[in-house]
C-alpha positions in Angstrom: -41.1 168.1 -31.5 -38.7 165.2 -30.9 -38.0 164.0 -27.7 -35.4 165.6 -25.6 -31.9 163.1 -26.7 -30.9 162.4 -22.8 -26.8 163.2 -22.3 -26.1 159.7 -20.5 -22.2 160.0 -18.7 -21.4 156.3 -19.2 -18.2 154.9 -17.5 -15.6 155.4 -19.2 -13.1 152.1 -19.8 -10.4 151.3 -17.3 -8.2 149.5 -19.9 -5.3 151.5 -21.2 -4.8 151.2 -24.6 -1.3 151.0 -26.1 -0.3 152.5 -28.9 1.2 150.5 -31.9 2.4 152.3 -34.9 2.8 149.3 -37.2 -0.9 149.1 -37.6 -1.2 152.3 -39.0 -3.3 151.3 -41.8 -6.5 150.3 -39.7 -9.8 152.0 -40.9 -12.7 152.0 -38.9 -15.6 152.4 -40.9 -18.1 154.0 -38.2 -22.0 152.5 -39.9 -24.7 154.7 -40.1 -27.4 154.4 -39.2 -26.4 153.3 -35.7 -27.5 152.7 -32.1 -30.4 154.7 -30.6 -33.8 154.7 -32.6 -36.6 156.7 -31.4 -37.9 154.0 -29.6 -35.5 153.9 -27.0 -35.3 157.6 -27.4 -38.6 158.4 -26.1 -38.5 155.8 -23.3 -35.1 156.9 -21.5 -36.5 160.6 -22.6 -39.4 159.6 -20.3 -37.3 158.3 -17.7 -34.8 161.3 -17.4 -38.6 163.5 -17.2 -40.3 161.4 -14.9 -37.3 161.5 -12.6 -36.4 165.0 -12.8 -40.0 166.0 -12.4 -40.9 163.6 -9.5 -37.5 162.6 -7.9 -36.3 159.4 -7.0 -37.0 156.6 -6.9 -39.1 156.1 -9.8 -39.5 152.2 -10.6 -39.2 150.7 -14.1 -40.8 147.1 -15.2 -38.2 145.0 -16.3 -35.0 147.5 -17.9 -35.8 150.7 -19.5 -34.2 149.0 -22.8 -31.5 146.0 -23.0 -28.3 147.5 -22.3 -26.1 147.6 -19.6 -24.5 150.8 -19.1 -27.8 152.8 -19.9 -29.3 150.7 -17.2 -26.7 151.3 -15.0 -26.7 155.4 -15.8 -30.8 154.9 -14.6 -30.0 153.3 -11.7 -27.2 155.6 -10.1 -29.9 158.3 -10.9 -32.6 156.8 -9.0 -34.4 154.2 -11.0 -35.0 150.7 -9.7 -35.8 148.4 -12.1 -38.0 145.7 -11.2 -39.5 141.7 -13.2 -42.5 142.0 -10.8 -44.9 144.7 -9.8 -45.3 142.8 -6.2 -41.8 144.6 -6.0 -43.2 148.1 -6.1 -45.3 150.0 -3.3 -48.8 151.0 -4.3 -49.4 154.1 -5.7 -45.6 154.5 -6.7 -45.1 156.2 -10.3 -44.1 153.3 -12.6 -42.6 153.3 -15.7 -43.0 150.0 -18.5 -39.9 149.8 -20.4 -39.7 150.4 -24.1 -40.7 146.4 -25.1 -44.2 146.8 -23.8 -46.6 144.6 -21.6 -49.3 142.6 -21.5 -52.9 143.8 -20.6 -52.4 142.1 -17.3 -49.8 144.3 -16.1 -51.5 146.8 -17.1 -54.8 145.5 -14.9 -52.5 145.0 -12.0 -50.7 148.1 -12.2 -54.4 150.3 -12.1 -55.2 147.4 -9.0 -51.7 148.8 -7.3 -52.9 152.3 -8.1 -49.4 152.6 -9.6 -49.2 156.4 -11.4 -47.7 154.2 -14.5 -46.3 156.0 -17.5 -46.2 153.4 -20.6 -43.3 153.9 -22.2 -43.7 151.4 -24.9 -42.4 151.6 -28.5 -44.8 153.1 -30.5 -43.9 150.2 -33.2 -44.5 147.7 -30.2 -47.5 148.9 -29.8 -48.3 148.1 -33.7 -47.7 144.8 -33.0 -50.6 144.8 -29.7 -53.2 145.9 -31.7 -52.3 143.9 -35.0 -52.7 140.3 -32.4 -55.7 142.0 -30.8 -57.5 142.7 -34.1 -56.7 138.9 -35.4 -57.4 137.2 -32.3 -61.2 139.5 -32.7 -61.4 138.6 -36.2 -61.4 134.6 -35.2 -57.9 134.0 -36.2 -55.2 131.6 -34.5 -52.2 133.9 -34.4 -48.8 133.1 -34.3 -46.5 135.3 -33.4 -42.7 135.0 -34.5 -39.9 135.4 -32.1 -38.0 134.2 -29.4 -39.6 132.9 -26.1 -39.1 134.5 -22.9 -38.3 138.3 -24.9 -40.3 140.5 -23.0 -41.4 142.3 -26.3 -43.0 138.7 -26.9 -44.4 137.7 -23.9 -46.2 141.1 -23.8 -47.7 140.3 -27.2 -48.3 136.9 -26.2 -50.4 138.3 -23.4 -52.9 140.1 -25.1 -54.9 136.4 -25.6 -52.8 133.6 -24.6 -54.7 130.9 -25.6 -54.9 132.3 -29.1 -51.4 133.3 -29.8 -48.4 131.1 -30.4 -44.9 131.7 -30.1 -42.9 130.3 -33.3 -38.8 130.3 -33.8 -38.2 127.6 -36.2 -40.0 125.4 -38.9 -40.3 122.7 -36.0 -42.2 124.7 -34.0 -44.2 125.3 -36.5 -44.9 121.6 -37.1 -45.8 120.7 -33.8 -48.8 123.0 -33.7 -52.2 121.6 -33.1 -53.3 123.3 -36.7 -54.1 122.1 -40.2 -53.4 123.4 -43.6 -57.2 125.1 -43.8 -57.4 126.5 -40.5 -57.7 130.4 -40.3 -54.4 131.3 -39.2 -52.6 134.9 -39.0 -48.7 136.0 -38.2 -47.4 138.5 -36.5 -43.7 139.4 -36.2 -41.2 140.5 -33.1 -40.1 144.0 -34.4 -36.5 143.4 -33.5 -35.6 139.9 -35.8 -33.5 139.4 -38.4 -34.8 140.4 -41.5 -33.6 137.2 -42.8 -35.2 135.2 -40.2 -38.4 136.7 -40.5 -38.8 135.9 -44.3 -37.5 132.3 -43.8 -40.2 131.5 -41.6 -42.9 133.6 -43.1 -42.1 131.9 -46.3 -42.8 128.2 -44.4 -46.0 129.6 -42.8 -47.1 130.3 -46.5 -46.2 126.7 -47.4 -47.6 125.1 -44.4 -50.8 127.5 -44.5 -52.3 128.3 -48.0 -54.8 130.7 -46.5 -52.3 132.8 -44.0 -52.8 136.6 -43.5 -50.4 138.8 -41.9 -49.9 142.5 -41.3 -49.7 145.0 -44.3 -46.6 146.6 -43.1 -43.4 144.2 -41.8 -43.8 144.5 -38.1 -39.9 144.1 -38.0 -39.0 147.9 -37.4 -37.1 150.6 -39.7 -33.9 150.9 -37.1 -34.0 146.9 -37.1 -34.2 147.1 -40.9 -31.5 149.9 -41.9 -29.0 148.8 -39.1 -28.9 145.1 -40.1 -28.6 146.7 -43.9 -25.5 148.3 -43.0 -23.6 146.2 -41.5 -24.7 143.2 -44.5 -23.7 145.8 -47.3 -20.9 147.0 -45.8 -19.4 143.4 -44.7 -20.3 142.1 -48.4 -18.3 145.2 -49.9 -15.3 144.9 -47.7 -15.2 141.4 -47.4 -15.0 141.5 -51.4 -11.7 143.7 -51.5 -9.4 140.6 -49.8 -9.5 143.1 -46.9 -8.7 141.9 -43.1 -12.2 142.8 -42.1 -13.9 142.2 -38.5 -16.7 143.9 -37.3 -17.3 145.5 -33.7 -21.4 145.6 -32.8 -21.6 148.1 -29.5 -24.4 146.4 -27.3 -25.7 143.9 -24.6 -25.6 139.8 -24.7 -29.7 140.6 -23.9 -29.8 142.5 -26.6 -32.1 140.7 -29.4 -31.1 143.2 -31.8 -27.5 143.7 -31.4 -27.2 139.4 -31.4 -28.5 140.1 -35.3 -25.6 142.6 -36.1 -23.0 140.2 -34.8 -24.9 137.2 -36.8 -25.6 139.0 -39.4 -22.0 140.2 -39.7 -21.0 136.5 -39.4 -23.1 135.6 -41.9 -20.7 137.2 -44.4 -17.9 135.6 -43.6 -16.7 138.5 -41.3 -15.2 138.0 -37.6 -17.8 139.7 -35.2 -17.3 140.7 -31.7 -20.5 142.1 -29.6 -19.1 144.4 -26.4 -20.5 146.2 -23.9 -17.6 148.6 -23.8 -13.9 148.9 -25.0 -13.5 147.0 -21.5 -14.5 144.3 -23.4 -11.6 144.5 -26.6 -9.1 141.9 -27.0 -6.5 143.9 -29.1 -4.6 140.2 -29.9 -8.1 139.9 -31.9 -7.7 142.8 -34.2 -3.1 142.1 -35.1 -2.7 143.4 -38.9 -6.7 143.8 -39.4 -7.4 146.6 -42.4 -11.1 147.3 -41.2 -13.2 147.5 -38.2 -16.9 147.8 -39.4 -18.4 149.8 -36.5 -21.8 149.7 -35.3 -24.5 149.5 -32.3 -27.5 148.2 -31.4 -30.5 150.1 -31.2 -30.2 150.4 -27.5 -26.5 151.3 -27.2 -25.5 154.8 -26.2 -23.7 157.2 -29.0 -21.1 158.0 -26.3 -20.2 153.7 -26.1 -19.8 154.0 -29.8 -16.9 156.8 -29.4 -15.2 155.6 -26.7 -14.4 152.4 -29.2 -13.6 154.7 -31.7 -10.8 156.7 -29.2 -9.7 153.1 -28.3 -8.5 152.1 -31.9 -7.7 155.3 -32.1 -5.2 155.5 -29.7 -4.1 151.6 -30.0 -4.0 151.1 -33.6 -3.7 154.5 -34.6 -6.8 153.7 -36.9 -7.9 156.5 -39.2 -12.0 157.1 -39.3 -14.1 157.4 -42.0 -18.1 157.1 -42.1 -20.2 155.0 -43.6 -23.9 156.2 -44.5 -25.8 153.4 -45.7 -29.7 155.7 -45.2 -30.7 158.7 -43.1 -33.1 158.7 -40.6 -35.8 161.2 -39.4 -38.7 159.1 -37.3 -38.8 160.3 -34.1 -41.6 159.9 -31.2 -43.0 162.2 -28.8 -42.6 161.0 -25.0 -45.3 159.4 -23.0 -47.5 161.6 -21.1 -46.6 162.4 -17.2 -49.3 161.1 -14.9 
């Protein structure tokens, strides 16, 4: 069964719109797929269980996923979110958010005899046990994505002295390695697509001999949410349309950054936002399109709320766009 879709009541915006009837002709083209992916679905699903079932406050290492409001939803409902487990009192029940941790959290957590649920993406998880079987089979592994993401540092973690972080063909260059050395690469699940195969490509080039996972560690929802909002900006940008797009999500968001670039990318105006708080309506004067979507940790109930904004501003008509469907869901962690 899938997880249990948690009904978060987000704040609402405090701007008030006003309504302009000479812009009649806006569409919003409302992307699917869109924000949540079953990720994130099973770790606020194990949140909302964990505290309904043992009250608050139940603390969370590092936030549940990257967004604001959702964080802010936990929070008001008794979460505390903490970057160090020094910050919670032994034997307190713990949850890790949905980007995983390393195994010495994990050692320190059974130290603090924390009653820890791991509420790690399953897909993140993938990624662990793909470094942990190079790193076994003698490789030097390096791991692409962006330093300091605490998906990556978690990864990183599972041998440090074994894994490297890459971003760009220079940090590639500066690594103590040669062009026979047994080398493997692993990817962050929530990169641009793009990204990726630009600098897998150069690991190929600069390593003959590489070997990397079977399956592209960058994740379905990463996949088919960037692949809407690049087919959808190439066909709308090809009609001499006024086209800009509006990406629902967080500025810590890895995911949602890559709509907005990727958006950008085709020529298109992007604008990521927490909230219709967040909308300049000067930005969107005589536009024909708003290309709608959210990151994968951005709540459904964001999304409409922008929708009722252009709505009742622009008096912009709705129409969906369905680029794929998807059915992957996860199970929630068990309850200690």
């Amino acid at each position: 069964m899938p997880p249990k879709k948690p009904v978060l009541a987000l704040p609402t915006s405090t701007q008030e719109p006003t309504l302009s009837a000479s812009h009649s002709k806006m569409i919003i083209k409302l992307l699917f797929p869109r924000g949540f992916c079953a990720g994130v679905y099973r770790a606020t699903s194990a949140l909302s269980t964990a505290l309904e079932r043992y009250g608050a406050p139940i603390y969370v290492y590092h936030e549940i996923v990257h967004n604001k409001w959702v964080v802010e939803y936990f929070r008001q409902k008794g979460a505390v979110f903490v970057n160090s487990l020094d910050d919670i009192p032994d034997g307190s029940v713990t949850l890790f958010s949905a980007h995983g941790v390393s195994p010495q959290i994990e050692k320190q957590a059974k130290q603090k005899k924390l009653q820890y649920v791991d509420a790690s993406c399953p897909l993140v998880q993938k990624v662990h046990r793909e470094a942990k079987r190079f790193v076994q089979q003698g490789y030097t592994v390096l791991l692409i994505g962006h330093p300091h993401h605490d998906e990556v540092v978690g990864v990183q973690g599972e041998a440090p002295d074994k894994i490297f972080i890459v971003k760009t063909k220079e940090s590639i260059d500066s690594l103590p390695l040669t062009a026979h050395d047994k080398v493997a690469y692993i990817t962050q699940t929530t990169l641009s697509l793009d990204e990726s195969t630009t600098i897998i490509e150069y690991l190929k080039s600069r390593f003959p001999n590489i070997v990397g996972p079977k399956i592209k560690d960058i994740c379905y929802a990463t996949q088919n949410r960037q692949n809407a909002v690049k087919m959808a900006a190439r066909k709308y940008h090809q009609k001499n349309l006024i086209v800009k797009a509006v990406i629902v999500g967080s500025s810590n968001s890895s995911n949602s950054i890559r709509l907005k670039e990727i958006a950008q990318e085709q020529d298109i105006s992007a604008f990521l936002i927490d909230s219709p708080a967040d909308i300049n309506s000067d930005d969107f004067t005589n536009v024909d399109v708003v290309l709608l979507s959210a990151g994968a940790s951005a709540h459904e109930s964001v999304v409409q709320q922008v929708v009722e904004y252009f709505q009742s501003t622009f008096n912009a008509s709705v129409e969906e766009e369905r680029i794929c469907e998807e059915n992957t869901s996860f199970p929630i962690p068990t309850m200690p």
